[in-house]
Structures are given as C-alpha cells and as structure tokens.
C-alpha positions in Angstrom: 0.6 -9.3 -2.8 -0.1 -9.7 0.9 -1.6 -11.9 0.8 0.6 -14.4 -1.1 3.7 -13.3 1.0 1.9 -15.0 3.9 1.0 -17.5 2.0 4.9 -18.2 1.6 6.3 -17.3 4.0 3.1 -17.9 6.7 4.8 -21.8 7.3 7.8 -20.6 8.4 6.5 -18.9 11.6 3.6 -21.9 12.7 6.1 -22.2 15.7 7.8 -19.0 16.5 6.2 -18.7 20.1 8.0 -20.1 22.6 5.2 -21.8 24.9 3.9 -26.0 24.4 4.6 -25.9 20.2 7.4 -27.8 18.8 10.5 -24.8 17.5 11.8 -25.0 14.1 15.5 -25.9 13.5 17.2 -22.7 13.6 17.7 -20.8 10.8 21.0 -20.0 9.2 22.4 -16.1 9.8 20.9 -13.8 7.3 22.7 -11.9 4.9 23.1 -8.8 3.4 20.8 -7.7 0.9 22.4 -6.3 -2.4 20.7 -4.0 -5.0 21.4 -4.5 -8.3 23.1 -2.0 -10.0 20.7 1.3 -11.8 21.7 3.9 -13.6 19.5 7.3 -14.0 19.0 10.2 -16.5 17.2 13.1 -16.6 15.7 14.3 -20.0 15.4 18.7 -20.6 11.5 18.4 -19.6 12.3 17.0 -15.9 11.2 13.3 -16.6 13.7 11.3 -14.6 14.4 7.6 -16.2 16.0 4.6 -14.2 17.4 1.5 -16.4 18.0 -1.6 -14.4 19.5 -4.2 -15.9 17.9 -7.3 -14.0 17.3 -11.0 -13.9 18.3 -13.2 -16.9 15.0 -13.6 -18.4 14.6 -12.0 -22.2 12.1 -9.6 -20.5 11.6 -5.9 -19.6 9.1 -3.8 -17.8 8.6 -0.4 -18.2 6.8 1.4 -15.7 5.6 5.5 -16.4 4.8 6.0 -12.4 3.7 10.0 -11.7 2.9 11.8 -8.2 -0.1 11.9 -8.7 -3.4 10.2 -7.4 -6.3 10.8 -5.8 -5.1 12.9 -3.4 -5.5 15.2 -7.0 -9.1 15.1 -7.4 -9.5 18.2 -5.9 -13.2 17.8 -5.5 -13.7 15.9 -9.0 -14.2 12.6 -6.9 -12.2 9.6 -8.9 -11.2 11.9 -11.9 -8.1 10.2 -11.1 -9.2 6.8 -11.7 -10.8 7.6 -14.9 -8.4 9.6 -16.7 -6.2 6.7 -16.2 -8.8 4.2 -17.5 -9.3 6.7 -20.3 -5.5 6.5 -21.3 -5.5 3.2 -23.0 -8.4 3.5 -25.0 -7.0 6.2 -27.7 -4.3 8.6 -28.8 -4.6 10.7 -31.6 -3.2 8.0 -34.1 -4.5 4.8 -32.2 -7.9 3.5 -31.2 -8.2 0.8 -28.3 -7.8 -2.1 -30.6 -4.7 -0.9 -32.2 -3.2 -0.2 -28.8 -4.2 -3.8 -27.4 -2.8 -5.7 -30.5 0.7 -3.1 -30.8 0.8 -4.3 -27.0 0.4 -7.7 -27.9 3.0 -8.1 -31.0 5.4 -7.4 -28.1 4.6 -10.2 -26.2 2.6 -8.0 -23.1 0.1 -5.7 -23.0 -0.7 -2.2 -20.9 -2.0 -1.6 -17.5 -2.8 1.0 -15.7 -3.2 1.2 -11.8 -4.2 4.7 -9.6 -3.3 4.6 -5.7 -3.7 7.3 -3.1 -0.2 9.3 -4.1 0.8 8.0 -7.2 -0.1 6.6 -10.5 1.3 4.6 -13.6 1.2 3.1 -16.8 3.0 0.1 -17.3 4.1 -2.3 -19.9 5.6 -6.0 -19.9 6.9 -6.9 -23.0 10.0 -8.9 -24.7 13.1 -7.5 -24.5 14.1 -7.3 -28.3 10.9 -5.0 -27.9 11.7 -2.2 -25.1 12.3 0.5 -27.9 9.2 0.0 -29.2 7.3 -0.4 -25.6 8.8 3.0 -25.0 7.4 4.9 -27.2 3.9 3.5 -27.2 3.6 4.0 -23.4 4.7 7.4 -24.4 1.9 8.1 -27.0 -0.2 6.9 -24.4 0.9 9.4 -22.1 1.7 12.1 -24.5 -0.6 12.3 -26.8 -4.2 10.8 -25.1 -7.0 11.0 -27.1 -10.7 11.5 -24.7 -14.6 10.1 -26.3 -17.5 10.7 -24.4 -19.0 7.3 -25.5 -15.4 5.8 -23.4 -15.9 8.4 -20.3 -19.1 6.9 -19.9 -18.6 3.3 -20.0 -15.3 3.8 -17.8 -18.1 6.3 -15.2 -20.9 3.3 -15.2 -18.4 0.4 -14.3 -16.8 2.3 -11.6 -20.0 3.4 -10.3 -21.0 -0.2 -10.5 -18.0 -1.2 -8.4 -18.2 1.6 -5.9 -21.3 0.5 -4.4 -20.3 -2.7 -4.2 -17.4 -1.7 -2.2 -19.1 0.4 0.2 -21.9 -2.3 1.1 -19.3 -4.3 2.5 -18.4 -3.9 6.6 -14.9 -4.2 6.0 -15.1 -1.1 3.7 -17.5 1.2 6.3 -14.9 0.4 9.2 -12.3 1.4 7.3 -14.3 4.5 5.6 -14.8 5.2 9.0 -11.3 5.2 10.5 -9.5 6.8 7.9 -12.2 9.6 8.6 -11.9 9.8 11.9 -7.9 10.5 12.0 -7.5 12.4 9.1 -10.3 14.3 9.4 -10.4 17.1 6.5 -7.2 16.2 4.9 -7.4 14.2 1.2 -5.8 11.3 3.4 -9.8 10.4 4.7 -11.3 9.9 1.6 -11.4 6.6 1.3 -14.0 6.1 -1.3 -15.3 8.4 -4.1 -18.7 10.3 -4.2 -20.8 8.5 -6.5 -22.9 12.0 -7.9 -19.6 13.5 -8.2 -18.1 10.8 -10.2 -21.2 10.8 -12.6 -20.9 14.5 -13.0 -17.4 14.0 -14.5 -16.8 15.7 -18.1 -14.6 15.0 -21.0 -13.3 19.1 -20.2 -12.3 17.7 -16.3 -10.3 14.4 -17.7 -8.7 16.7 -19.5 -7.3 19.0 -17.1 -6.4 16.4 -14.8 -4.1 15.0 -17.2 -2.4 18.4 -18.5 -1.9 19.3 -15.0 -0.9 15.9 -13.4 0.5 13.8 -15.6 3.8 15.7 -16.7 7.5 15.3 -16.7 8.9 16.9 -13.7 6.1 14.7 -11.4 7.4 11.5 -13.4 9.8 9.2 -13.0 9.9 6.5 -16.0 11.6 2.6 -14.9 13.2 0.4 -17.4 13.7 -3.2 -15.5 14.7 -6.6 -16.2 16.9 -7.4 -19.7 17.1 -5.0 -22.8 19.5 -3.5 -24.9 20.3 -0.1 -22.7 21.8 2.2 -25.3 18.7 1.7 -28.0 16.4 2.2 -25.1 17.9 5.0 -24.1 17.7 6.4 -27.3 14.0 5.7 -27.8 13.3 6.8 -24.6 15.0 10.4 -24.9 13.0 10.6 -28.2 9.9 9.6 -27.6 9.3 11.6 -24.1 11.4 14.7 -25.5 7.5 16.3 -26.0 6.4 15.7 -22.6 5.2 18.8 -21.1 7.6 19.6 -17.9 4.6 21.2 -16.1 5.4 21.5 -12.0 6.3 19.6 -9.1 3.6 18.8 -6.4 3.4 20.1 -3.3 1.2 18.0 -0.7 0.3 19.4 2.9 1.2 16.3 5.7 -1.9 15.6 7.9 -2.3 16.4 11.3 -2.5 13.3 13.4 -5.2 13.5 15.5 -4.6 13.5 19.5 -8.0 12.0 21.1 -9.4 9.1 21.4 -12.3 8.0 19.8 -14.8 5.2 19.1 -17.1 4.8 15.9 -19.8 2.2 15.7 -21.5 1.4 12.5 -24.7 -0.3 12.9 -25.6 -3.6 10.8 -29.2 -5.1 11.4 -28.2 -8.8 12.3 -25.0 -8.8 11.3 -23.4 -12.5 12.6 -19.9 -10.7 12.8 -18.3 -7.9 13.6 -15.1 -6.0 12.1 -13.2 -4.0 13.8 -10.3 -1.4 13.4 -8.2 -0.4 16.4 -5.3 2.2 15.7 -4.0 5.1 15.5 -1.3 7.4 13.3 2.4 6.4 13.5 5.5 7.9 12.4 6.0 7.8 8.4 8.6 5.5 6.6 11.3 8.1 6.7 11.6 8.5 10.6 14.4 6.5 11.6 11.9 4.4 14.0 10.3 3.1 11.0 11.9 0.1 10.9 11.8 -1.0 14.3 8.0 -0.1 13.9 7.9 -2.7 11.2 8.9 -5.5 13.2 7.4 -4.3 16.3 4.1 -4.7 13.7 5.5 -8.1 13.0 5.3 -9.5 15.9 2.5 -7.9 17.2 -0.2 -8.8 14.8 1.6 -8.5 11.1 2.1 -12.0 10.4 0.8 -15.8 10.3 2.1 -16.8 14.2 2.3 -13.1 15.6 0.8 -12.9 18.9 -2.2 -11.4 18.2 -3.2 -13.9 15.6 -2.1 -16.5 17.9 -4.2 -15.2 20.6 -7.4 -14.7 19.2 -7.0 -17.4 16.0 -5.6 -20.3 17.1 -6.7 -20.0 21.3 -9.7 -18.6 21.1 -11.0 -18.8 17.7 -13.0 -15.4 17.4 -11.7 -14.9 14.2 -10.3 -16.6 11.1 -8.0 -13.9 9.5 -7.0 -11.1 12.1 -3.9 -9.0 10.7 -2.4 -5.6 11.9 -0.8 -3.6 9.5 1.0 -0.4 9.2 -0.7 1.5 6.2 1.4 4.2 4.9 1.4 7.4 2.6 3.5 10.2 1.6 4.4 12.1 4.7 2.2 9.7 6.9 1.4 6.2 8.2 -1.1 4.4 10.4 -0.6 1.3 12.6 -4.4 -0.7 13.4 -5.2 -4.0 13.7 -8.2 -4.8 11.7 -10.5 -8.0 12.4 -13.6 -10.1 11.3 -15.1 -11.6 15.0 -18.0 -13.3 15.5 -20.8 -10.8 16.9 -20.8 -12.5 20.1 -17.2 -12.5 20.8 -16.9 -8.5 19.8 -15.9 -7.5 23.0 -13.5 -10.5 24.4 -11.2 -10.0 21.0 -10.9 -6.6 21.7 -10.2 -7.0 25.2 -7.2 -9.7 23.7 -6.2 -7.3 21.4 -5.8 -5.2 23.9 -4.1 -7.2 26.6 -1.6 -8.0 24.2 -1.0 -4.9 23.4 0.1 -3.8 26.8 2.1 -6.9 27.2 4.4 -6.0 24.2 5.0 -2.6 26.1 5.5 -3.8 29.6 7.7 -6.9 29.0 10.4 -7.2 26.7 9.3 -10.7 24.2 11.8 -13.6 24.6 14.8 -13.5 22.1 14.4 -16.3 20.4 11.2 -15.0 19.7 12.3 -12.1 18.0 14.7 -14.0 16.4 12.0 -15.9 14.6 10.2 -12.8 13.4 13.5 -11.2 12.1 14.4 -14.6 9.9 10.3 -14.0 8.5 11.2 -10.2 7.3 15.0 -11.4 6.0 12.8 -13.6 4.0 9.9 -11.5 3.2 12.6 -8.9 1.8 14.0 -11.4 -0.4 10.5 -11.8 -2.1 10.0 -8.2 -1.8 13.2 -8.0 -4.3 13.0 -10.8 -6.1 11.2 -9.8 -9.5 11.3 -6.7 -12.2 8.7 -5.2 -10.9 9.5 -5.4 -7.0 12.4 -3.7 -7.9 10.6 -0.7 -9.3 8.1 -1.0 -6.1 11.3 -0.1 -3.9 12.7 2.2 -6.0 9.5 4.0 -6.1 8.9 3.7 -2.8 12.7 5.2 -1.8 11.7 8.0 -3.9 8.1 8.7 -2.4 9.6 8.9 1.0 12.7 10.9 0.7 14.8 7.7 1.5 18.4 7.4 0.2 19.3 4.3 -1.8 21.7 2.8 0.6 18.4 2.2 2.7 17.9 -1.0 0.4 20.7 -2.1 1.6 20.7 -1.4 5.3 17.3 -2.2 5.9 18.2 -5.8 7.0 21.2 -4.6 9.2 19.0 -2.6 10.9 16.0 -5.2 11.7 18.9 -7.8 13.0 20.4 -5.8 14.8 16.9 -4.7 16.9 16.7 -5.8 21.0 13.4 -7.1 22.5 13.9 -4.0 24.7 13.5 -2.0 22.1 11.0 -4.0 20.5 9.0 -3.2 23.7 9.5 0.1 24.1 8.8 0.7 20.7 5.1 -0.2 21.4 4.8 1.7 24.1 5.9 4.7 22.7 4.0 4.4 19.6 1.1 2.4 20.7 -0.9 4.4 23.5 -4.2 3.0 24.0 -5.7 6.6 25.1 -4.9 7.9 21.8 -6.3 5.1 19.9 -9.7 5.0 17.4 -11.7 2.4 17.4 -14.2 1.5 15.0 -16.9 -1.7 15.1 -19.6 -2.3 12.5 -22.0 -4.8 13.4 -25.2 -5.7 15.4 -26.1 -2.8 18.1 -26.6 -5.5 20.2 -22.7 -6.3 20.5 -22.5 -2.8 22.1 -23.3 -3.3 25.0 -20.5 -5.8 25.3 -18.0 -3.2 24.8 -19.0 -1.1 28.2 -17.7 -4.3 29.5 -14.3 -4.1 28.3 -12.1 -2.4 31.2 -9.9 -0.2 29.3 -12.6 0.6 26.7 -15.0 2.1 29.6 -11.7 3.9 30.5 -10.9 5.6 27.6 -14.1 6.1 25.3 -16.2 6.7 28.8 -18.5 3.9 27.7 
C-alpha cells in the first residue's frame, strides 16, 4: 500500500526542496477532512458491529477484524497464521470448495490476513448479497472445522516461505533490530521458529481459536452500499452464537535506553542494508502527529531530505525510506536502506548529518509547506475506499483514539511550525540512544570506525 501511495503521490514532491530545482505552482489550501457517517451496535456476546454506508458503488465489504495476532502465540510460533489459514478450508457443513464457490455466487470471495496485534477475515461481495456474506463469514468464524491433511499443507507452505524470508538481508537487519529494542517482549519476534511451527497440532489450532477469536475481542465492519436493516438482522442472527470469551490484556514494552550496534555478516555481499532507529512515542501521544511529518520530511517520502541526499546527490542507494513502524501501545522511528558495500559508511554518515540538521535548524517554510500538501493528499487516499475506511476505524480503535481524530488530523499537521518540526527531532531523535544494524561484507566495517559520531557513540 506503501508503496503505491508513493507511487501517486511520489510526483508531487520531485521539487519540494528549496535549493537549484524548479518549485511547483503552489497548491491550493487544504481542506477539512470529513468522515462519513457510522453507526455501531453491540450484540449480548460483546461483538461490536460498525455499518458504514459508503461510496456509491453496488458493493460492500465486511471485515471480522479480532485482537488478536501473533503477539498470541504464546510460544506456539505462527499458530496464529495457521489457524487463520485453517479457517477457510471447512466448517462443519462446508468443505473448501463449497466455501470458495458460496463466496463466489456473491460476486467476491474470502481472505484472511494475520498481523502483529490483530487479525481478520474478510469478504468483498455485491451488495444485494451482504446478508448472505454475513453469515458465511460467521460460519467461518463460528463454526471452523480443523483436518490434519489441511494443517499440514498450510505447515509445509509456510515453512517454505519462512526460509525464504529469513535468507534475505533486508529480513536479518530487521530480525535484528526489532530484537535488539524490544528485547524479551512478543514485540521482537519478528519471524517464527521453524521446529516450532512444524510441531504445531490439530489440539493447538484449536485452542487458539476458542481462546482468541471471540466476541468481546471482535469488532465486525459493514462498508460501502447495502441494505442496513436486513444486514442488521443477519448479522445479529448469525453471530448471536459467538462465544463472548474475554478481553485481552497486552503488557507495553520497555523501550530500551542504550545504544547499540549489530552487524550481520554476508560473505561478499555487493550491498549493504542498514536500519538506524530507535523507539518513539505511540500513535496516541499527542506528539504523534507532528512525529509523522517530522518523518515526512526527514526520510518518509519520494523528495524528503534524506532520500534527496543520498538518492539523487550521491547515489548510494536506489530506495532509502524512514518509516515510523507502529503497534499497540508502541512505535519505532528508523530509516532503513540498501547501499552499496562500499559506500556503507558515507550513507550513514549522511543519514546522520541530516539528522542533526533537522534538530539544529528549523527547515524553510515553504518547505514544510510542500510536505504538508503531500500528507493532505496522502490522507485523501488513505480514505478514499471501503476498506481504508475500516483501516482507520480499526486503527482509531487499536490506539485508544477518539473518532474526531479523523477529522482533526489535518488541522493539526497544517497548523505545525518548522520550529516545531525541529525540535520534534531533537527531542525524539537522539543519536546516543539509537540502534544500528548493517548486514553485509565484514569488510565494510572497518568503514564504520570512520564515521565520527559512530566511533562516538558505539566506541568503535
């Protein structure tokens, strides 16, 4: 999603720095953003349900989402992934088939998708159909059915893909840091155990689901155009079985205070990838948003200075990108890079430099400007579709964050001084706290004692 966002939106910043480049005609004033109207119930078992009448195409999705994720596994590495999996291939009066082709007769079909904190099931169908999407998604949910001959297909290919991941740099350094500043909390485990996922039983999918997947930890979204009253009706139906179960309660990491640099060896590699950060306030401190465009300019976008720098000048890189990564009750900021091996330790030194020049001098206002009309625009996109509405009404939710907050958000980014910008960074972004991690070629290592601030602070 990212990805294409940039894609977008990445023209509209090629000249937001003020220095030799031509500026863009200036943009109108942006306006307010206004959420479309919800309206929420709450069935006897706990399940909360959100309709949203949106958009004016003859569609609806409905999306199951449930705290719960792999922060769940509770030493059963991925049992999260695979129950989920496991969900759309039976319920006690449907085999796989039946479920794909009921899906399809709707005009959609079902997905499933499993994330650090929460999890769903999810169905796009017509909109004469939402009755009926409602209650298969809830014999899905409701009513699973578990084979052995499906646990282990669904084991193998994630097995498969798992060690695929973790042969690639970009996973290790991120492994890595995640590791380093979370330490012992579910937060760092970034990728399963592959002898734990192959020990997984029929008996352990089970429990997950019986324990996790229940009413009061669910919160079922009805989005785009449907007939409210008969979906209402199916829905209080159908989910009126759902088992209530309890409400999680998850323990909020410990950021750690120290500096501290990993390197990953990788015989020959020709580049290396990097991840510089540390942990930041979560999305419901009121710095937040401030830290988002302060991201921005930094290094979260197409023509942010970082990019800029060490893109465009110097060409160490082709796609740097900082990001701020969050989760429930926490959030990181890093910047995360591919160089080439032999420029390791000039791109950090950039990233560094501009780093410190973000918290010592207050950027130009017309180049904040720029980098406020890219968010107003970005939050269009961001709310622009069925299921980007249920993203930020999920994500609202997740973070304890009222509803007016969708329609502040903007307000509050416009109305943010490059003082603040700056000292933003320099409260949030102390280089002496920072992790660092670089897989690549031990030879590059010996270009990092030459880095200034890295001999400083990691006593290289």
């Amino acid at each position: 999603m990212r990805n294409a966002l940039y894609m977008l939106c990445g023209a509209l910043l090629l000249n937001v720095h003020v220095q030799a480049k031509e500026l863009p005609p200036q943009g109108g004033q942006p306006q307010d953003f206004k959420l479309t109207q919800t309206r929420d119930i709450q069935l006897d078992n706990g399940l909360t349900v959100t309709f949203v009448q949106y958009g004016k195409t003859p569609k609806v999705t409905l999306r199951l989402i449930t705290d719960t994720g792999n922060v769940d596994d509770q030493g059963k590495d991925a049992v999260s992934d695979i129950s989920y999996q496991l969900l759309t291939e039976g319920t006690q009066t449907l085999n796989a088939k039946q479920i794909a082709e009921a899906a399809a007769e709707m005009g959609g079909q079902v997905n499933t998708s499993v994330a650090t904190n929460a999890s769903f099931l999810q169905m796009d169908v017509l909109s004469e159909f939402a009755p009926d999407a409602v209650r298969l998604l809830a014999d899905l949910a409701i009513r699973p059915k578990f084979a052995e001959a499906d646990l282990q297909r669904a084991v193998a290919n994630f097995v498969r893909d798992l060690k695929v991941s973790k042969s690639q740099a970009q996973s290790q350094a991120t492994e890595a840091f995640y590791r380093a500043v979370y330490g012992d909390h579910p937060y760092a485990n970034v990728f399963a155990d592959e002898a734990k996922v192959q020990a997984l039983t029929l008996a352990d999918v089970q429990s997950f689901v019986s324990t996790n997947l229940v009413a009061k930890r669910s919160h079922l979204y009805v989005s785009g155009q449907f007939d409210e009253a008969s979906t209402e009706q199916a829905v209080r139906q159908a989910f009126a079985d759902m088992s209530g179960g309890q409400a999680r309660t998850l323990t909020k990491p410990s950021h750690q205070a120290e500096a501290e640099l990993v390197f990953i060896a990788r015989e020959q590699a020709p580049q290396s990838t990097i991840r510089l950060g540390l942990p930041v306030v979560d999305p419901s401190h009121p710095d937040f948003v401030g830290l988002t465009t302060m991201n921005t300019l930094l290094g979260g976008a197409f023509s942010s200075r970082i990019t800029s720098n060490i893109r465009e000048d110097k060409g160490y890189t082709y796609s740097p990108n900082s990001s701020l990564a969050t989760r429930v009750g926490a959030a990181l900021w890093y910047e995360g890079a591919d160089v080439t091996a032999e420029s390791t330790g000039a791109a950090i030194a950039e990233i560094i430099k501009e780093i410190k020049r973000l918290q010592t001098e207050a950027p130009a206002k017309q180049e904040l400007e720029g980098f406020k009309n890219y968010l107003s625009g970005i939050y269009v996109l961001q709310n622009s579709s069925r299921t980007a509405i249920i993203n930020q009404l999920w994500n609202l939710k997740s973070h304890g964050l009222p509803l007016s907050h969708l329609q502040t958000y903007l307000q509050k980014v416009n109305a943010l001084t490059p003082e603040q910008i700056s000292a933003l960074a320099a409260k949030y972004l102390p280089l002496d706290k920072m992790t660092l991690v670089v897989v690549g070629d031990p030879a590059v290592q010996q270009q990092l004692g030459q880095v200034a601030e890295l001999k400083s602070v990691y006593g290289l």
